[in-house]
DRENDO-1510 file (C-alpha; in Angstrom, 1 decimal, always signed):
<recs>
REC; n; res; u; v; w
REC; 1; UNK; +0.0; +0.0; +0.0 .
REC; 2; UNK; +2.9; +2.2; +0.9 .
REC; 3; UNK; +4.9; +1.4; -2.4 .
REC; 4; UNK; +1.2; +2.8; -3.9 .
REC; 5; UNK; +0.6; +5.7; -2.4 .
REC; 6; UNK; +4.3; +6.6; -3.3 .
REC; 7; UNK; +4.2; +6.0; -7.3 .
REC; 8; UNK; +5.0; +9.4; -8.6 .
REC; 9; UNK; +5.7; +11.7; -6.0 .
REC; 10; UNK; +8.6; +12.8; -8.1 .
REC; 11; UNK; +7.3; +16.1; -10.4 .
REC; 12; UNK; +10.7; +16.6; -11.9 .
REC; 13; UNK; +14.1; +15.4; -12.5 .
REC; 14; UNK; +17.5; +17.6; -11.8 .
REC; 15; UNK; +20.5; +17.1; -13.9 .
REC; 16; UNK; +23.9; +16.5; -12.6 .
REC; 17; UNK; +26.0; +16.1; -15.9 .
REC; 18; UNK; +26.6; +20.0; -16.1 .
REC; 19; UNK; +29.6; +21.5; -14.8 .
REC; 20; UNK; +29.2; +23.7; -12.1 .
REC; 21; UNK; +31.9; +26.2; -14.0 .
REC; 22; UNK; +30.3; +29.0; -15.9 .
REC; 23; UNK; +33.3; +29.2; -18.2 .
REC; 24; UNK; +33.1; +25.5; -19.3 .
REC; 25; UNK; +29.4; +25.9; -19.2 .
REC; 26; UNK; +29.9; +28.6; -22.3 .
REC; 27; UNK; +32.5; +26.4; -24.0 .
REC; 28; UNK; +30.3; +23.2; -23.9 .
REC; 29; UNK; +27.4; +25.2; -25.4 .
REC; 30; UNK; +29.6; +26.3; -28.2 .
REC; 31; UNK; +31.3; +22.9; -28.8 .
REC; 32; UNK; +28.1; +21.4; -28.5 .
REC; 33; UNK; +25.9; +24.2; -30.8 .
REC; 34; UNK; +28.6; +23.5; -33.8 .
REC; 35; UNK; +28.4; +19.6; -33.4 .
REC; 36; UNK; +24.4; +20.2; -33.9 .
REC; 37; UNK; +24.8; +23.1; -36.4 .
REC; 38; UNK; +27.2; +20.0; -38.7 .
REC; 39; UNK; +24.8; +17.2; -37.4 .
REC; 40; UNK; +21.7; +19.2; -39.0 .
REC; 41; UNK; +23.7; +20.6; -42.2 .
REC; 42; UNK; +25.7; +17.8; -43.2 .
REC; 43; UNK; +22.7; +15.1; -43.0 .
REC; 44; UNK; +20.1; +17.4; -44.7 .
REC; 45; UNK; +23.0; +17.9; -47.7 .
REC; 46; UNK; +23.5; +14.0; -47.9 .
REC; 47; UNK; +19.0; +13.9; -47.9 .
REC; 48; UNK; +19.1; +16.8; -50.4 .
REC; 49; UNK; +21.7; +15.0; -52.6 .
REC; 50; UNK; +20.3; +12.1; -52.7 .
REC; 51; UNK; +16.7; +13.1; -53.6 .
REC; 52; UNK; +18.1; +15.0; -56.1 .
REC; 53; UNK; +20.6; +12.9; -58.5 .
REC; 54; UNK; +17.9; +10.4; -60.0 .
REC; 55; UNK; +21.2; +7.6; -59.8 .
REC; 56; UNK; +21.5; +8.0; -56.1 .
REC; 57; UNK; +17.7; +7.8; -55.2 .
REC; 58; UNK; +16.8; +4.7; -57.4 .
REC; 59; UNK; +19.8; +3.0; -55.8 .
REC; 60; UNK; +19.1; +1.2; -52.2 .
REC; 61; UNK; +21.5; +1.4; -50.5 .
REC; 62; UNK; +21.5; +5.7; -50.9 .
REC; 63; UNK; +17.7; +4.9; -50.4 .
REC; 64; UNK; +18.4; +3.6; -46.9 .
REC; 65; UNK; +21.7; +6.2; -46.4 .
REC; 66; UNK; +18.9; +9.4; -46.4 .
REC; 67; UNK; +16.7; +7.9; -44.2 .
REC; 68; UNK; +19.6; +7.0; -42.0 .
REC; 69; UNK; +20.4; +10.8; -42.0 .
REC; 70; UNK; +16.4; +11.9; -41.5 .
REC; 71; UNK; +16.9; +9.6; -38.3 .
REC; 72; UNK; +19.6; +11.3; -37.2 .
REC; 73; UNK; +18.9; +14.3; -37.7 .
REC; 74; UNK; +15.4; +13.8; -35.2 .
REC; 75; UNK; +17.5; +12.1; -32.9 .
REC; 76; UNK; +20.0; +14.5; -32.6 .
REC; 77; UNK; +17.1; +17.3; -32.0 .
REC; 78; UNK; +16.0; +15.1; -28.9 .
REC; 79; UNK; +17.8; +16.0; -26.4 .
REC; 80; UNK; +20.7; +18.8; -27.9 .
REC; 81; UNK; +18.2; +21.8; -27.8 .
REC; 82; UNK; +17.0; +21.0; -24.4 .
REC; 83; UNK; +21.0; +20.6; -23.7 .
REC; 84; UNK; +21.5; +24.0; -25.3 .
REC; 85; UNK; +19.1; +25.9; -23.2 .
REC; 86; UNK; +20.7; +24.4; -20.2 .
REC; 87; UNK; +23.8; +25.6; -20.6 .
REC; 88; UNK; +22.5; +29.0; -21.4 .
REC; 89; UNK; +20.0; +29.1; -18.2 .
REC; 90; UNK; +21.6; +27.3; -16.0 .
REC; 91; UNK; +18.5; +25.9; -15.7 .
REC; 92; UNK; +19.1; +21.9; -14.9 .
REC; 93; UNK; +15.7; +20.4; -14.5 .
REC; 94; UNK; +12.6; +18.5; -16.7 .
REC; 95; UNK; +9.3; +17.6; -15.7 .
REC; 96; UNK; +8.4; +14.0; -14.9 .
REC; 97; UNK; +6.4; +13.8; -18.6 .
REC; 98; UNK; +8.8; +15.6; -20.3 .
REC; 99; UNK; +11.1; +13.3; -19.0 .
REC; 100; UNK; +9.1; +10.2; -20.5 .
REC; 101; UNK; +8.9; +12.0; -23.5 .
REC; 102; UNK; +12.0; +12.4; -24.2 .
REC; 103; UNK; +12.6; +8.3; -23.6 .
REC; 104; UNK; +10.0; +7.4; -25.1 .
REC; 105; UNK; +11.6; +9.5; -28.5 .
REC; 106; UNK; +15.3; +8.8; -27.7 .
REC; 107; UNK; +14.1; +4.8; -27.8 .
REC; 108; UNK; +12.0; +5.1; -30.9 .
REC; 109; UNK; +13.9; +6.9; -33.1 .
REC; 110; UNK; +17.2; +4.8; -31.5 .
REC; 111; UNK; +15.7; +1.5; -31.5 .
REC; 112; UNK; +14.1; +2.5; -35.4 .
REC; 113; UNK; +17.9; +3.5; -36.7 .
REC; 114; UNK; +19.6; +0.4; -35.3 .
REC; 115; UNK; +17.1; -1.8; -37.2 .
REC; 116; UNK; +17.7; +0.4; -39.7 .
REC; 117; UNK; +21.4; -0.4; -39.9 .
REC; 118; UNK; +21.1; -3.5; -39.4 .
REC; 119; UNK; +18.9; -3.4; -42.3 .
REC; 120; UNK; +21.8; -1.5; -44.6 .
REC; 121; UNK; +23.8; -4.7; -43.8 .
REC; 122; UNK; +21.6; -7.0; -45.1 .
REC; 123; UNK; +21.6; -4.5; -48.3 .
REC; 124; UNK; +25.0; -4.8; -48.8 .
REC; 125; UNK; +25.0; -8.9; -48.4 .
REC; 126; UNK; +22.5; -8.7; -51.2 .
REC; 127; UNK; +24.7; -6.7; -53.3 .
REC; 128; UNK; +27.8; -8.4; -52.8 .
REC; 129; UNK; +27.0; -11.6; -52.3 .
REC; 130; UNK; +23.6; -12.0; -55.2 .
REC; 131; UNK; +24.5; -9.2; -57.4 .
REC; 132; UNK; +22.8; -11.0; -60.1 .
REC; 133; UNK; +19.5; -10.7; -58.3 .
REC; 134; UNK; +20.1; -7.4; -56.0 .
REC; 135; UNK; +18.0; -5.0; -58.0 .
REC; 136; UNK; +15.3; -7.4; -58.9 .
REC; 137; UNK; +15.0; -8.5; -55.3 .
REC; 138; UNK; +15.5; -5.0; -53.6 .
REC; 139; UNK; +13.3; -2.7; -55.6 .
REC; 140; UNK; +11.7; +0.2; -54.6 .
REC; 141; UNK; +8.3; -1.4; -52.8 .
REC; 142; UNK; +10.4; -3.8; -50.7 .
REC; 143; UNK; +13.0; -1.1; -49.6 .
REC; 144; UNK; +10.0; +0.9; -48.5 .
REC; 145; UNK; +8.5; -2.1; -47.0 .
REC; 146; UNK; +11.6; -2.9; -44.9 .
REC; 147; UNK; +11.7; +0.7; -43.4 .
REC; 148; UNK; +8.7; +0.2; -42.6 .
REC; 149; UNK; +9.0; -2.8; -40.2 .
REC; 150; UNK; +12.1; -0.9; -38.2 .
REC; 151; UNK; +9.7; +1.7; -38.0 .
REC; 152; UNK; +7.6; -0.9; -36.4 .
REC; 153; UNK; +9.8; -2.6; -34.6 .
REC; 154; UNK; +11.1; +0.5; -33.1 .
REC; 155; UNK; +7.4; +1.6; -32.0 .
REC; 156; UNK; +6.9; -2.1; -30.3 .
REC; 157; UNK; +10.6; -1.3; -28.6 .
REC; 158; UNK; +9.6; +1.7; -27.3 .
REC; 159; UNK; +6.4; +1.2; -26.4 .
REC; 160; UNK; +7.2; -2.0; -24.4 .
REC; 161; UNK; +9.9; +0.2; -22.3 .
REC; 162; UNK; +7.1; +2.9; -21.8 .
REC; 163; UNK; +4.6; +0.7; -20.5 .
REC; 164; UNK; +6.7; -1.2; -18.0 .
REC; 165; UNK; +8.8; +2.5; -16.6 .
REC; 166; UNK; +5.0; +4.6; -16.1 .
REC; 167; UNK; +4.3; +1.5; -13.9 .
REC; 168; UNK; +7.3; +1.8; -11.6 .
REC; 169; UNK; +7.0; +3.9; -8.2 .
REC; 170; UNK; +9.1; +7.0; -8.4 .
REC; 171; UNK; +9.3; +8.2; -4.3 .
REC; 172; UNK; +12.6; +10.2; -4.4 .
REC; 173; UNK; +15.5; +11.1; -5.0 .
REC; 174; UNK; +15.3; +13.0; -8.5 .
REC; 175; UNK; +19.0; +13.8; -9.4 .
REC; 176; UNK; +20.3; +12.1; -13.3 .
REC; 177; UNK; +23.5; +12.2; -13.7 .
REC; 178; UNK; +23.5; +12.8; -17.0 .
REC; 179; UNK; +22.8; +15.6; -19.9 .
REC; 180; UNK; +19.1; +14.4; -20.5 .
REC; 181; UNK; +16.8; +11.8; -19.6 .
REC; 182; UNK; +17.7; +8.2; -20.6 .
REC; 183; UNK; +16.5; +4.7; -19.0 .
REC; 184; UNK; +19.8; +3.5; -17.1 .
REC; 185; UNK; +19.1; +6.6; -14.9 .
REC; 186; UNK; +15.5; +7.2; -14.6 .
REC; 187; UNK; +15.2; +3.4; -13.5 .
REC; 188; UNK; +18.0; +3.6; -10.4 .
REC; 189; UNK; +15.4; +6.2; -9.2 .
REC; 190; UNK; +12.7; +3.7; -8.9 .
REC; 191; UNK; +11.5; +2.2; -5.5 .
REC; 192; UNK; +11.3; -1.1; -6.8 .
REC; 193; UNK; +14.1; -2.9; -7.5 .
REC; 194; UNK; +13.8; -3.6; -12.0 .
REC; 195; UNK; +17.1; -2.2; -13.3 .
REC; 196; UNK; +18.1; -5.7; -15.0 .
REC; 197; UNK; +14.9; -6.4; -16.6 .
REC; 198; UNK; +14.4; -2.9; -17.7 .
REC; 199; UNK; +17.7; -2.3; -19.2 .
REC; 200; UNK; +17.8; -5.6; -20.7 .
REC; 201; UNK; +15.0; -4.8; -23.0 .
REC; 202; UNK; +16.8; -2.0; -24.5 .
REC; 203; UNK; +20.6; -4.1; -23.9 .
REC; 204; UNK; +18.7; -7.2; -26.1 .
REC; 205; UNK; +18.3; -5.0; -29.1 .
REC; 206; UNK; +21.3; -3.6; -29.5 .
REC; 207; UNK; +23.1; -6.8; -29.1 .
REC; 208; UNK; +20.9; -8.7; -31.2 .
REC; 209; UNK; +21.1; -6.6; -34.2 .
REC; 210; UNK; +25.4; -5.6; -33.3 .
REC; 211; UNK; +25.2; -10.1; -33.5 .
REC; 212; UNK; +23.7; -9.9; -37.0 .
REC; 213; UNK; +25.8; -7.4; -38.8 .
REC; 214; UNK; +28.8; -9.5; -37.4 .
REC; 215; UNK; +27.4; -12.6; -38.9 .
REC; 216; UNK; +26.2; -10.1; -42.1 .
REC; 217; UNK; +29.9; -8.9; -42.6 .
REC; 218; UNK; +31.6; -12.5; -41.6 .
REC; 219; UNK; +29.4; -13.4; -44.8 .
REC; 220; UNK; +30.7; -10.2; -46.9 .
REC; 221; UNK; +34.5; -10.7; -46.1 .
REC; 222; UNK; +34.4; -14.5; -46.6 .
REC; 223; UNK; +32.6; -13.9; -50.5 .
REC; 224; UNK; +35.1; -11.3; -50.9 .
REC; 225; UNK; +37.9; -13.1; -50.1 .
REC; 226; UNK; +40.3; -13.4; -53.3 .
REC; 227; UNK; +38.4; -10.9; -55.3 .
REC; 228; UNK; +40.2; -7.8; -53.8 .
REC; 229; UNK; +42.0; -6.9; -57.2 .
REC; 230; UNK; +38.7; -7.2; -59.4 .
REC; 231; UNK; +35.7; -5.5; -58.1 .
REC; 232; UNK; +36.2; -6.7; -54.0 .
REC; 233; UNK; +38.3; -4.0; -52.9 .
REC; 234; UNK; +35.5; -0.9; -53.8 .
REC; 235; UNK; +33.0; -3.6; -52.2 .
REC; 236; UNK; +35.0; -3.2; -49.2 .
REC; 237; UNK; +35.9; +0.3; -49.4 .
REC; 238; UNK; +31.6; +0.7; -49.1 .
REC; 239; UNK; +31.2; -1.8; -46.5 .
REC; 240; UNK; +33.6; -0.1; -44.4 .
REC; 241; UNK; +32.0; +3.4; -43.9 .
REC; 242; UNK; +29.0; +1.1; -42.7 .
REC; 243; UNK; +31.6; -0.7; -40.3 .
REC; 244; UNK; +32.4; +2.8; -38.9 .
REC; 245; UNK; +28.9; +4.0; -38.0 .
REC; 246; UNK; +27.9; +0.3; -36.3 .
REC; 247; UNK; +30.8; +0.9; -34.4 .
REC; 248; UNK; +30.0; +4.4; -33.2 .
REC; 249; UNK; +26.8; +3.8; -33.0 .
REC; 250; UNK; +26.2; +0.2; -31.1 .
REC; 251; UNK; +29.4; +0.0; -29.0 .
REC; 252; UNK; +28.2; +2.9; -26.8 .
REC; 253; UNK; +24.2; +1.8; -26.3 .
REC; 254; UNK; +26.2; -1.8; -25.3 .
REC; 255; UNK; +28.3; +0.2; -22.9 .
REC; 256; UNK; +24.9; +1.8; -21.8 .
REC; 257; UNK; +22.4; -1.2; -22.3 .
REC; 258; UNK; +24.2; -3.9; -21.0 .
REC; 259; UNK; +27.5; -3.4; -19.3 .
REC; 260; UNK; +25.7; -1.5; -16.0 .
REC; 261; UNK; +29.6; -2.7; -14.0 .
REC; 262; UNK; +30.6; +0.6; -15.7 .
REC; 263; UNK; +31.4; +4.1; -13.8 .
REC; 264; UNK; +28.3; +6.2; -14.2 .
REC; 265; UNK; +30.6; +8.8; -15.5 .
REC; 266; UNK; +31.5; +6.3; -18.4 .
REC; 267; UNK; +27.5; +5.6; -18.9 .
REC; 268; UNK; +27.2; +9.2; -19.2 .
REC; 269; UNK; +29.8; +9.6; -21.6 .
REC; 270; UNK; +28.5; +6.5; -23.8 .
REC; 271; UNK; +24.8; +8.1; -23.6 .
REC; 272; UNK; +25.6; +11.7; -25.1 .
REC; 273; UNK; +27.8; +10.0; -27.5 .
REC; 274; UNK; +25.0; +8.2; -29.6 .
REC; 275; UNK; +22.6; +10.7; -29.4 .
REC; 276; UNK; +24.9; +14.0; -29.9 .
REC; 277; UNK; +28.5; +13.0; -31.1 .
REC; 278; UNK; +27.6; +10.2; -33.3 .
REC; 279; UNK; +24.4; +12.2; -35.6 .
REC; 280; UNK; +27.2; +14.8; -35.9 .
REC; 281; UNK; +29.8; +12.4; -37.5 .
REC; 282; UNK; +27.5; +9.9; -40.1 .
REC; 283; UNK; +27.3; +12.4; -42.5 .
REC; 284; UNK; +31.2; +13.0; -42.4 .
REC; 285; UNK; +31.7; +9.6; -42.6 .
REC; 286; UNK; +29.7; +8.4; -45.7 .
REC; 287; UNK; +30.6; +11.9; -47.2 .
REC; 288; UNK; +34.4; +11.4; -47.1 .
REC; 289; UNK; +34.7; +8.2; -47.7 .
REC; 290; UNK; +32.4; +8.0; -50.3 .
REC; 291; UNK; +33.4; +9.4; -54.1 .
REC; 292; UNK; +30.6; +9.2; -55.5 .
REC; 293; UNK; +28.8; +11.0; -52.6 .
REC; 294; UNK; +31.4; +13.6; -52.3 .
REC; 295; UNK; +31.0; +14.4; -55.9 .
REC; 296; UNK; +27.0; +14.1; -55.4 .
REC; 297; UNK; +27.4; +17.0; -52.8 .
REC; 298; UNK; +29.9; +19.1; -55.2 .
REC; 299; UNK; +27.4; +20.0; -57.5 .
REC; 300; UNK; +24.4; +20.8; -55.2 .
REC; 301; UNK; +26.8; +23.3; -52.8 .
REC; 302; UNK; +28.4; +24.7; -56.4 .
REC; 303; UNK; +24.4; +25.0; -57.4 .
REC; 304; UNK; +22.8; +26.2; -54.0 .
REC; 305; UNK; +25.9; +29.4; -54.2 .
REC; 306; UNK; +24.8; +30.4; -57.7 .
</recs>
């Protein structure tokens, strides 16, 4: 009865992850605005581009790269304003619902894009491994199709996480120590004792899908194996901007997700990382690495300044 008449007596949470130092205070907020200022510009160039040279937007795997930068350019917007503001106000707190809204987004849009990845992999298995087939079997109404079910999965993700943390007690205290609201931290703050089976919801994602691009790319290198000199080694040279992003992307949400042994400075750390630092560096990645992108993005900029 106790536990009962407890649930939600928290109104708001209090963040802890900002310095107490004015100075680094003002240097975070500009470090942080021009991370978000290239996050929003560099994916909305590589969207632009790729909607806009007929080659790039028949092709898949661009098909999947522009929806990979719509994603993170929405989850990059989650929580970076309300970082923003912070750092300007001082102000250091969020409502209890604005708190589970911000989840509830961070998880859909998170738990959408790693489905989404995973999803990329499987593209480029069917490109380098049934080339004769790729374009038949991954048309335009299946890609579209396919987005569609990470969108679904994500929703399911998400909403699963929701309904279980509204249900939990919250009786005090309210401090995260953290930049914005995520799940590790809002469940410590429960009465009830669910951090495992909480976090293990979100941990099981990301280590199911980081376990199928292995296998995915295990696949990849062993068909590419002795065809480096012939058309292998540009295969490769793709695959590995791909490799890059799961890497920035999943190793952090494992650090989060499922390693909970970790410092909660380090969780901190590993949190901003995927939804700030890593929106910010996806479109430099695929950009640079990518010549056919880079060349893509040369004539819109030359274009756009006429």
């Amino acid at each position: 009865m106790d536990q009962v008449n407890h649930t939600r007596v928290i109104t708001e949470f209090i963040f802890l992850g900002h310095s107490n130092s004015r100075p680094i205070q003002l240097l975070l907020f500009v470090l942080v605005l021009a991370a978000y200022a290239i996050c929003l510009m560099g994916n909305l160039l590589i969207v632009v581009t790729v909607h806009g040279e007929p080659h790039l937007s028949e092709s898949p795997m661009y098909f999947f790269l522009a929806n990979l930068s719509v994603f993170d350019i929405t989850l990059g917007s989650l929580a970076t304003p309300k970082l923003l503001t912070d750092l300007v106000s001082c102000n250091r707190t969020i409502s209890f619902m604005g708190c589970m809204v911000q989840i509830f987004f961070i998880h859909l849009i998170g738990g959408t894009e790693m489905l989404l990845v995973t999803l990329m992999a499987y593209d480029r298995y069917m490109a380098i491994c049934h080339p004769l087939t790729y374009m038949a079997k991954m048309n335009r109404s299946r890609c579209i199709s396919l987005l569609a079910s990470c969108w679904v999965g994500g929703l399911i993700h998400t909403t699963t996480q929701m309904f279980l943390l509204l249900k939990l007690p919250f009786c005090g205290p309210n401090t995260l120590d953290n930049f914005h609201c995520d799940l590790p931290q809002v469940i410590k703050l429960a009465c009830v004792d669910t951090y495992i089976f909480m976090v293990a919801n979100s941990g099981l994602l990301s280590l199911v899908c980081f376990a199928i691009l292995l296998i995915s790319y295990g696949i990849i290198l062993s068909t590419l194996q002795g065809r480096f000199k012939e058309s292998g080694g540009k295969a490769l040279y793709t695959c590995s901007s791909h490799l890059t992003v799961v890497s920035l992307f999943f190793l952090p949400c494992l650090f989060v997700y499922l390693v909970p042994i970790f410092s909660a400075s380090l969780d901190k750390v590993s949190s901003v990382f995927y939804t700030t630092i890593t929106p910010f560096l996806n479109p430099m990645i695929y950009s640079l690495r990518n010549q056919e992108m880079k060349e893509a993005m040369g004539r819109h900029v030359i274009y756009g300044l006429k």
